[in-house]
C-alpha positions in Angstrom: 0.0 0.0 0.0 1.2 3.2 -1.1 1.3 6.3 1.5 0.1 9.5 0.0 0.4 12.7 2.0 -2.7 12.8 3.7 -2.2 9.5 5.3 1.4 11.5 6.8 -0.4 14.8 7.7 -3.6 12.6 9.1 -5.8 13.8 6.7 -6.9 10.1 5.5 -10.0 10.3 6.9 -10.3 6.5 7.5 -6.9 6.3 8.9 -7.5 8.9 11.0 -10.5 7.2 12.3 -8.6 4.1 13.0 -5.7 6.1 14.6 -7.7 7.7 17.1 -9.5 4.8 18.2 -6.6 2.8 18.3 -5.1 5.4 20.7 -8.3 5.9 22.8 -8.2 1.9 23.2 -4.3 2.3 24.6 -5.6 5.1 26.8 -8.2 2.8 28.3 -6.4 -0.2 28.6 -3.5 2.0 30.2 -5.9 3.7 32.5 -7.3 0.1 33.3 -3.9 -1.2 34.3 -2.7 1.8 36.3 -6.3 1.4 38.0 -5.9 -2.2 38.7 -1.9 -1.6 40.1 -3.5 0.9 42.7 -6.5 -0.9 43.9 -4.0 -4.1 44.2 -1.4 -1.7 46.1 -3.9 -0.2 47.9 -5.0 -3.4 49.0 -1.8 -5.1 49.7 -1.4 -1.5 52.1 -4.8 -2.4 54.1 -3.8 -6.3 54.2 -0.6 -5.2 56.1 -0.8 -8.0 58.3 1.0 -11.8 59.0 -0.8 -14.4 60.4 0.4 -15.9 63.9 0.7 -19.2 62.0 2.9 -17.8 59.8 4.8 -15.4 62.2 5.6 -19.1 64.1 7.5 -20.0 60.9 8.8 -17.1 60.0 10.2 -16.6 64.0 11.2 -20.4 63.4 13.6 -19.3 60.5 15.0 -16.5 62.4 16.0 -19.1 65.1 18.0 -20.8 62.5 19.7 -17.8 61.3 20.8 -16.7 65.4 22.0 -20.7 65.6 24.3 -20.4 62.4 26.2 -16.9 63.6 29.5 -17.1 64.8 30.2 -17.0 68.7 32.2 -13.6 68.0 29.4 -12.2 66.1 26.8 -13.0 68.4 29.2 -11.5 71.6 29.3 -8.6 69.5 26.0 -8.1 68.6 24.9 -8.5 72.6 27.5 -6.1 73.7 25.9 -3.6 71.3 22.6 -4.3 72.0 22.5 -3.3 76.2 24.0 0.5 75.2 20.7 1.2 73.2 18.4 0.0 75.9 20.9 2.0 77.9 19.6 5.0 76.1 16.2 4.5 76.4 16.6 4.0 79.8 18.1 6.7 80.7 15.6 9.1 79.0 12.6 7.4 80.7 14.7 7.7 84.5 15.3 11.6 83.3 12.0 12.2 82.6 10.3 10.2 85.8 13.6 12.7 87.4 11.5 16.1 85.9 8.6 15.0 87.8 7.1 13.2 84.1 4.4 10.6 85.1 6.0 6.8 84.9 3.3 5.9 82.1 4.4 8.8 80.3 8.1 8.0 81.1 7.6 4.2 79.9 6.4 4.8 76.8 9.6 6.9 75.6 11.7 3.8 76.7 11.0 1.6 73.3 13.4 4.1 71.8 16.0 2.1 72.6 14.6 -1.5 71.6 13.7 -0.4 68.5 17.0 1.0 67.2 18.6 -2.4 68.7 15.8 -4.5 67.0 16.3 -2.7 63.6 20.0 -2.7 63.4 19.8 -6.1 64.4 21.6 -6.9 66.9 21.1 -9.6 70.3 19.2 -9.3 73.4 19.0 -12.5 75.4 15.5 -11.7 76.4 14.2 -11.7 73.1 16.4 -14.8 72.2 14.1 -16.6 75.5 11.6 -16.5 73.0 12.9 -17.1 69.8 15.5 -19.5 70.1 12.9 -22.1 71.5 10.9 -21.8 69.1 12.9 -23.0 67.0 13.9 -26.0 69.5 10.3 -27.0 68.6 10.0 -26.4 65.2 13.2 -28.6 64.7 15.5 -25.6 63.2 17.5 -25.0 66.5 18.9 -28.0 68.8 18.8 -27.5 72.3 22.9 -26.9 72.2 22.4 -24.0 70.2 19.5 -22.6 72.2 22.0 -22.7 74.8 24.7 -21.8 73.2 23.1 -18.6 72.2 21.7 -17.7 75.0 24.4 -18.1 76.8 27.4 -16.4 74.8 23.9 -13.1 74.1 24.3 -13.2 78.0 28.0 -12.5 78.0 27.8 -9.6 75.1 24.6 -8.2 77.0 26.6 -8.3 80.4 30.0 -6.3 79.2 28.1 -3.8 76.8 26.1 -3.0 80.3 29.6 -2.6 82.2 30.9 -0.6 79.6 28.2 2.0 79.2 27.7 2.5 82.8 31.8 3.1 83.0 31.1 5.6 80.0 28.1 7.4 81.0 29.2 7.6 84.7 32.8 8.9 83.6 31.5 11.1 81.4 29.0 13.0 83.4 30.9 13.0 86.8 34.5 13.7 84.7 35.3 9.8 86.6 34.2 11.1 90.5 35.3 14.5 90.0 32.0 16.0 90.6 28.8 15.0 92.0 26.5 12.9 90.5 23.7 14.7 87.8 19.5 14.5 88.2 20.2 11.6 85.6 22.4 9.4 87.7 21.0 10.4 91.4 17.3 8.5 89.7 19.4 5.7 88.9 20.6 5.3 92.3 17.7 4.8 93.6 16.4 2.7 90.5 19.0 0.4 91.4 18.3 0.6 95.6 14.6 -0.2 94.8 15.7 -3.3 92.5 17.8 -4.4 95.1 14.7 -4.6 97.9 13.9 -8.4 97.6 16.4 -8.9 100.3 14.3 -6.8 102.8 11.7 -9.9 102.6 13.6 -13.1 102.6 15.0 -15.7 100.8 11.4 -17.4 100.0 9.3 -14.5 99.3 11.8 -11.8 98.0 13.1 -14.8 95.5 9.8 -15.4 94.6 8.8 -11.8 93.8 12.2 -10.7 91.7 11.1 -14.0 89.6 7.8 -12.8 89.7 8.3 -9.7 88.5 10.6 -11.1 85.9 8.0 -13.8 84.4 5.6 -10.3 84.2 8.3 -8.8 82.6 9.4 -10.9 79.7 6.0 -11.9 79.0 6.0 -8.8 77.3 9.3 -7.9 76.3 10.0 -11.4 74.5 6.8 -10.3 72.3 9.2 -7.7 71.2 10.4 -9.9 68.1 7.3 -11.7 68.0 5.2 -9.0 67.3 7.3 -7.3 64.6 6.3 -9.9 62.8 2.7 -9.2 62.3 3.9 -6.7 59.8 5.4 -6.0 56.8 6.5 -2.1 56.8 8.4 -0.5 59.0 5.3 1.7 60.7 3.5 -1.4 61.3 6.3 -3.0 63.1 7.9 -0.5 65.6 4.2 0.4 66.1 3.5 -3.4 67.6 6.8 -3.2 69.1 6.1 -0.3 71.1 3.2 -1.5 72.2 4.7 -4.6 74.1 7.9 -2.6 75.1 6.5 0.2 76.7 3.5 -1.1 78.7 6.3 -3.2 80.4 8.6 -0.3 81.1 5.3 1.7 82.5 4.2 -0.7 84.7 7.7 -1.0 86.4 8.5 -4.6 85.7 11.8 -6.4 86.0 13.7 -6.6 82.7 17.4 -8.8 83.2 19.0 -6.6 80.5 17.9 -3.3 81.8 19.4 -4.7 85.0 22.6 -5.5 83.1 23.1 -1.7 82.9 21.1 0.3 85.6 23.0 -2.0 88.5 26.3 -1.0 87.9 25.7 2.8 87.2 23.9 2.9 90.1 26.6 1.6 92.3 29.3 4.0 90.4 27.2 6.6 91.6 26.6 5.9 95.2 23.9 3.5 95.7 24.1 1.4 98.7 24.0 -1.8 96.8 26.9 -4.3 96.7 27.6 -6.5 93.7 26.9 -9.7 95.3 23.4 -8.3 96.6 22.6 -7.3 92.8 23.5 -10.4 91.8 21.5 -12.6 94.2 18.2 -10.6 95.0 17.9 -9.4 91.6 19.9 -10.5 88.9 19.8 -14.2 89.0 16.0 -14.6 90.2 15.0 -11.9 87.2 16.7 -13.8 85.0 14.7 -16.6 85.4 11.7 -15.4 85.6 12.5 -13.8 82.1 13.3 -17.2 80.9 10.2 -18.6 82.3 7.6 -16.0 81.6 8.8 -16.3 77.2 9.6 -19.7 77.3 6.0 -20.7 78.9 3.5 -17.9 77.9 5.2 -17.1 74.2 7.1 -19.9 72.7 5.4 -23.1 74.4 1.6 -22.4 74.5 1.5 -19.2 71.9 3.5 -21.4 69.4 1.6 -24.3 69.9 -2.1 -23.2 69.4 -0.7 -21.5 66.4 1.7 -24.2 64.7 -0.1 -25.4 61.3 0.5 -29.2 62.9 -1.2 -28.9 65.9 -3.8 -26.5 64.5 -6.4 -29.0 64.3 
């Protein structure tokens, strides 16, 4: 077919006709598609949300990932980890300090946990959690639960020492001058910690553990419930729901312990090492263990593991 100059200029008139409906047809279909990508993003947006059957795999997974780090990487990623809930700490005990309300004080504590939790490094509270899962869902052995917990402990335990030796340093230029607002509310954090000895061995044992099963029933949620989401919002949002009701309600958190303990004592709380250690330290510690491995990775996991879902 020959092309005369109407056909170039679009003066054809039947050309013309088809070329304009051939465009409006493009137009339409384009329109369609860019229609059908928003409603399906749009959708995907409102559908922001993992299933706890799933969340049980996918925390299975991240169980095997923890188990296959190197020792050195996992003491390096606890020591990191107690400095950022260091921080959060410290501006919740500032603000209760200013005369802030403690609920309004807890919930700026998460501030800390979430920069940990997204620069991913370990906290052996939330590992209580994880790492048995795992155990169950056959990804983890019980050596390198243990394993795991134990070396997160040891990182967890000299990042504490070191920031309290930093922070206390730093503020009093290393006992030169008194003690600041920040680290006077830290003494007595500490002093009150230490009160389980005031009521015996049975009942002041039984409260620290207590208060740690309370504790790490929430806290251990921590990595659980960043997995009901996929974006970022969606995540530190469920985060800082767990985190900061536990911080608010003044319960006993191992790690946090790991850190406030020895600043306090720098600063002049009449606490001893040994006294930290057996009114407070130990007995939290398992009742952080117990209160994520019962409530969170035993009966939460099993309701919701597709095998036993039945």
């Amino acid at each position: 077919m020959s092309t005369t100059v109407d056909d170039i200029h679009g003066n054809n008139p039947t050309k013309s006709s088809d070329y304009h409906e051939e465009h409006h047809n493009s137009h339409n279909n384009d329109h369609h598609k860019h229609k059908h990508h928003h409603a399906s993003h749009s959708h995907q947006d409102i559908n922001d949300i993992v299933y706890p059957a799933q969340m049980g795999r996918d925390l299975a997974a991240d169980a095997a990932v923890k188990d296959k780090l190197a020792n050195h990487h996992i003491l390096i990623r606890g020591f990191l980890c107690t400095p950022f809930l260091a921080y959060g700490a410290c501006f919740a005990y500032l603000l209760t300090a200013q005369g802030a309300p403690s609920t309004i004080a807890g919930f700026m504590f998460p501030v800390g946990y979430v920069m940990l939790s997204v620069l991913g490094l370990e906290m052996a509270t939330g590992s209580f959690s994880v790492m048995p899962i795992g155990v169950y869902a056959g990804t983890v052995s019980l050596r390198g639960l243990a394993r795991n917990w134990g070396l997160t402990y040891i990182g967890n335990i000299l990042g504490g020492l070191f920031f309290a030796v930093l922070l206390w340093g730093s503020l009093t230029k290393f006992g030169s001058e008194e003690p600041p607002l920040l680290l006077t509310a830290i003494v007595k954090v500490a002093e009150h910690k230490a009160a389980y000895m005031n009521y015996g061995p049975v009942v002041g044992w039984c409260s620290a553990i207590g208060m740690g099963i309370l504790c790490n029933w929430l806290v251990s949620l921590g990595p659980i419930m960043a997995k009901t989401s996929h974006s970022m919002i969606g995540k530190v949002v469920m985060m800082w729901i767990a985190i900061g009701t536990f911080f608010a309600l003044g319960f006993e958190h191992a790690v946090v312990n790991l850190f406030a303990f020895p600043m306090g004592i720098l600063s002049g709380a009449k606490v001893t090492v040994a006294q930290w250690w057996l009114w407070n330290e130990i007995p939290v510690t398992i009742g952080n263990i117990l209160g994520a491995v019962i409530f969170n990775s035993t009966l939460w996991y099993y309701t919701h593991s597709a095998e036993h879902n039945k």
